[in-house]
C-alpha positions as CSV (number, residue, x, y, z in Angstrom):
1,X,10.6,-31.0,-23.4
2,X,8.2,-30.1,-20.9
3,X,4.8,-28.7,-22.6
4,X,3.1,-24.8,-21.7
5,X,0.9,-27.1,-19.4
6,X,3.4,-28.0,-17.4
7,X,5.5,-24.9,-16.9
8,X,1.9,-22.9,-15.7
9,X,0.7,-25.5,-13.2
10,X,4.3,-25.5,-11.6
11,X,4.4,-22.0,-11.8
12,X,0.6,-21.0,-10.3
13,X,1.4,-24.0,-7.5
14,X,4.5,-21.8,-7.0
15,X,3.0,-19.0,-6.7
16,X,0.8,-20.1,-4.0
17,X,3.3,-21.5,-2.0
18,X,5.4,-18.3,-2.1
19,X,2.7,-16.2,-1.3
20,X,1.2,-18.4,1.4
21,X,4.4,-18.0,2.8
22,X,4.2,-14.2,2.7
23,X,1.0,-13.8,4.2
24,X,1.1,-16.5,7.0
25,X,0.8,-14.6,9.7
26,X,-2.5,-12.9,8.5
27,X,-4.0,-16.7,7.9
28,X,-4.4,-15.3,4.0
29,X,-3.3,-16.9,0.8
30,X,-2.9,-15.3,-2.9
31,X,-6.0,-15.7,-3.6
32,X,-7.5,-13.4,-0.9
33,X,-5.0,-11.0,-1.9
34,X,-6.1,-11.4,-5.0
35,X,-9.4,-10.5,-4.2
36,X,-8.4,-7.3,-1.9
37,X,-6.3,-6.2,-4.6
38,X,-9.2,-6.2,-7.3
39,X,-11.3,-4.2,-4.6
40,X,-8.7,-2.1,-3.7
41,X,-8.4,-1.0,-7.2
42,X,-11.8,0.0,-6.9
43,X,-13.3,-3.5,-8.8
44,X,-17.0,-3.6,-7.1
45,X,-18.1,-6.6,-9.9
46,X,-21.5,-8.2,-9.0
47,X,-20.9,-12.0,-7.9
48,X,-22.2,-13.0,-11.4
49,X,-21.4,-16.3,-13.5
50,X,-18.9,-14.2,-15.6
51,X,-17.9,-11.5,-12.8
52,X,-14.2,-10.9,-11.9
53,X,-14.7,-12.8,-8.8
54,X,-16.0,-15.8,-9.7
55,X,-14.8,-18.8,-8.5
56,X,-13.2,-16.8,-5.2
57,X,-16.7,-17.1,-3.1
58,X,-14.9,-18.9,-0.3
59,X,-12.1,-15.9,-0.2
60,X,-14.6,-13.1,-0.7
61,X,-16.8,-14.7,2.4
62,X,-13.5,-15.3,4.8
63,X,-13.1,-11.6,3.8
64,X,-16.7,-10.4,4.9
65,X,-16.1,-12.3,7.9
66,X,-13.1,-10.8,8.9
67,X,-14.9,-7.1,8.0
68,X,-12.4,-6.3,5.3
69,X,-15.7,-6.9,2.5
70,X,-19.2,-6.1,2.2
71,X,-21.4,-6.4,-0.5
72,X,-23.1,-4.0,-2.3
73,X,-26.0,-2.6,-4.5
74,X,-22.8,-2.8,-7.0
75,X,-21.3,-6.0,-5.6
76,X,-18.6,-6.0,-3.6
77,X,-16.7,-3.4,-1.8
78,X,-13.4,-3.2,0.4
79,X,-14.4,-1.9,3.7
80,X,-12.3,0.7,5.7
81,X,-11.0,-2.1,7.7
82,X,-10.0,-4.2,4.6
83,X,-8.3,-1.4,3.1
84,X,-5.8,-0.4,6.2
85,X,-5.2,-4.7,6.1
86,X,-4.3,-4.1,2.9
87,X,-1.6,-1.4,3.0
88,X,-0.5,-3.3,6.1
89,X,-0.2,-6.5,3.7
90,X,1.6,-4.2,0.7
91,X,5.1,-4.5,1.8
92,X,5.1,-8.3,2.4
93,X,3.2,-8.8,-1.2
94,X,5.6,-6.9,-2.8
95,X,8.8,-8.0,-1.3
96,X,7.8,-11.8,-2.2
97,X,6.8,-10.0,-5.8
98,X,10.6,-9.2,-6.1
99,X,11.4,-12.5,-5.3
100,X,9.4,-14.2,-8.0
101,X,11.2,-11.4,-11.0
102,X,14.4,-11.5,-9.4
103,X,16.9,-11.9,-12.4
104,X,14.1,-11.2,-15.1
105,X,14.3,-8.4,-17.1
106,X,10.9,-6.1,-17.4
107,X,10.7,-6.3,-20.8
108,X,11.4,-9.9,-20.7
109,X,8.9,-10.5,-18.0
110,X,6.1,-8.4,-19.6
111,X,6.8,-10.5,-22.9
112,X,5.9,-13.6,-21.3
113,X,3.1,-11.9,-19.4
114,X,1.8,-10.8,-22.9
115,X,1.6,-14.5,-24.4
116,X,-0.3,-15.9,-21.7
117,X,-2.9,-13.3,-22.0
118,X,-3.2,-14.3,-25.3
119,X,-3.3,-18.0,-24.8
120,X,-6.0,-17.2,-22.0
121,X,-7.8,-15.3,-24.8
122,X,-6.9,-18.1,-27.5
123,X,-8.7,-20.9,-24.6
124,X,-11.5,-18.9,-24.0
125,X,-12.3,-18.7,-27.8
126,X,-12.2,-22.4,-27.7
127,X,-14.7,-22.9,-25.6
């Protein structure tokens, strides 16, 4: 039997793949729509060690380039530009969304969402 390891590392390697394949055509991958998602939502975190973007430096500055991000007195911000490329990105994201939970029922699905959380929560205890 294959171990959690396995079955998230196929899974997030999946997920890239299927949203690469969604966003080709904007040269974006999950990650950078991770990133206009968070700022979107109105996220405006501080590029700090333990900030919610941490670790996406390289998609936050492909961002600014393109004049979808700026920064901030608060961090950063989703520009008026970023925001139109990201309603225009909305129905693509959420089509390959359906794809991935195709089949799984929401309860089902927010179950499994649920334990991860709390393994992410159990890891970062551990450290």
């Amino acid at each position: 039997m294959e171990t959690i390891g396995y079955w998230v590392s196929l899974v997030a390697r999946l997920l890239d793949e299927r949203f690469d394949d969604a966003l080709p055509h904007a040269g974006l991958g999950r990650r950078h729509w991770h990133v206009l998602t968070l700022l979107a939502g109105g996220a405006a975190q501080a590029d700090t060690p333990d900030g919610v973007l941490h670790g996406f430096e390289t998609e936050v500055q492909d961002l600014v380039s393109r004049g979808w991000v700026q920064g901030t007195s608060e961090g950063w911000a989703i520009t008026a530009e970023g925001q139109k490329a990201y309603q225009r990105l909305l129905d693509d994201v959420t089509a390959a969304r359906e794809r991935v939970t195709a089949g799984i029922d929401p309860t089902e699905l927010g179950r499994a969402i649920e334990v991860l959380r709390r393994i992410a929560e159990n890891l970062r205890a551990g450290a």
